[in-house]
C-alpha positions in Angstrom: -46.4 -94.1 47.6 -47.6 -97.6 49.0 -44.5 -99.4 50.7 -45.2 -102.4 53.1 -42.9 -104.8 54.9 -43.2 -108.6 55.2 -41.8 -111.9 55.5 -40.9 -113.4 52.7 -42.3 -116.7 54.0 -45.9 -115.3 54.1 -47.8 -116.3 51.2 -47.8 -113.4 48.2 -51.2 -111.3 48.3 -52.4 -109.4 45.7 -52.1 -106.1 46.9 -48.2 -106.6 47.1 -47.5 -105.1 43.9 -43.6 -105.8 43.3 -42.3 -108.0 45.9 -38.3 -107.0 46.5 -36.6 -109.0 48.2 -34.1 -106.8 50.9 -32.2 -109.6 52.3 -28.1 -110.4 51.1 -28.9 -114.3 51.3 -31.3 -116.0 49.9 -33.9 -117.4 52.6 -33.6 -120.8 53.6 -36.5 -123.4 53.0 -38.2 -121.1 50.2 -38.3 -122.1 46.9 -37.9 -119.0 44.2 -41.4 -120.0 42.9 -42.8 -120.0 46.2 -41.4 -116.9 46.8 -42.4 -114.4 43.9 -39.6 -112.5 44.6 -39.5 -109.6 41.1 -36.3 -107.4 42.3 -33.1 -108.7 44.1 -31.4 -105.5 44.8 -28.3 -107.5 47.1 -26.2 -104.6 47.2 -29.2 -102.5 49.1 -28.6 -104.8 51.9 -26.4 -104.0 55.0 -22.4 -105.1 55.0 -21.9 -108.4 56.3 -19.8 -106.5 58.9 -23.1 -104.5 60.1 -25.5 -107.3 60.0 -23.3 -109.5 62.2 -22.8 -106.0 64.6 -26.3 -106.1 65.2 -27.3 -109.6 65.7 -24.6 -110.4 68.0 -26.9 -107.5 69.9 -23.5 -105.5 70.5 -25.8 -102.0 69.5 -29.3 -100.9 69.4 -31.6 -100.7 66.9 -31.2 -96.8 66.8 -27.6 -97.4 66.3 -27.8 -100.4 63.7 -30.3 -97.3 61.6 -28.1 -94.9 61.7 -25.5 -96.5 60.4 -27.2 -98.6 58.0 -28.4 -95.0 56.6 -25.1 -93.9 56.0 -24.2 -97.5 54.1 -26.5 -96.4 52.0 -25.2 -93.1 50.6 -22.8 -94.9 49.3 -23.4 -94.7 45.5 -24.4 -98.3 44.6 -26.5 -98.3 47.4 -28.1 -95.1 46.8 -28.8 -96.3 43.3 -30.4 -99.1 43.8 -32.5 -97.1 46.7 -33.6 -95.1 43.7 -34.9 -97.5 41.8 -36.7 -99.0 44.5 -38.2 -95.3 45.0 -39.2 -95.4 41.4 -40.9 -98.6 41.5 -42.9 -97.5 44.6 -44.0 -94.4 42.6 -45.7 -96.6 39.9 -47.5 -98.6 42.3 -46.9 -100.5 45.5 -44.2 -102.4 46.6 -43.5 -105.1 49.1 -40.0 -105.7 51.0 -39.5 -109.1 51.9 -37.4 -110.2 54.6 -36.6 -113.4 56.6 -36.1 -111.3 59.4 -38.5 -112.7 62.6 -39.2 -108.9 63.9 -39.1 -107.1 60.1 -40.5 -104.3 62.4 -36.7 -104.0 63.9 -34.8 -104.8 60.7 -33.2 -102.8 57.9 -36.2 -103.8 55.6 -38.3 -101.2 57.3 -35.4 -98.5 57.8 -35.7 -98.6 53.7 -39.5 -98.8 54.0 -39.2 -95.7 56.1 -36.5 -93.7 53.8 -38.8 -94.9 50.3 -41.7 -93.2 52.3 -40.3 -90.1 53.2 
């Protein structure tokens, strides 16, 4: 199972196989075409209520995953996780992110989960 992270404002590559974009908003200055975004899985995102947590910087990282994991369990969430987890058994997918340190952000706690 191939699963990569990157920002969604890196140019598409050909190795990304489906390029899913993780994040609840859209990102801001990218054009959909630009993009080349194929799956929009919103509710695989964290709540709005988590996301702010964590950026105010009110937790660590360690925190933030843990309780992003148990978001989702939830069974939309775990759903959607499961498709994702199909997808990346057929070939390899990309998560996209606007996040600026993707390496700290919930796109590679599911990169982590899909790979395990």
């Amino acid at each position: 199972m191939s699963v990569r992270v990157r920002r969604v404002h890196e140019p598409p590559e050909p190795d990304d196989g489906v390029r899913v974009l993780v994040d609840r908003l859209w990102p801001r200055g990218l054009t959909k075409e630009a993009a080349q975004v194929d799956e929009w899985p919103k509710g695989l995102t964290p709540s709005t209520e988590l996301r702010r947590w964590y950026h105010a910087g009110e937790g660590t990282y360690e925190e933030f995953r843990g309780r992003y994991e148990a978001e989702l369990a939830a069974p939309e969430a775990a759903g959607l996780l499961d498709r994702v987890r199909e997808l990346a058994g057929k070939g390899p997918v990309t998560l996209l992110t606007a996040s600026r340190t993707p390496e700290r952000s919930h796109a590679e706690v599911l990169a982590r989960l899909l790979e395990d």
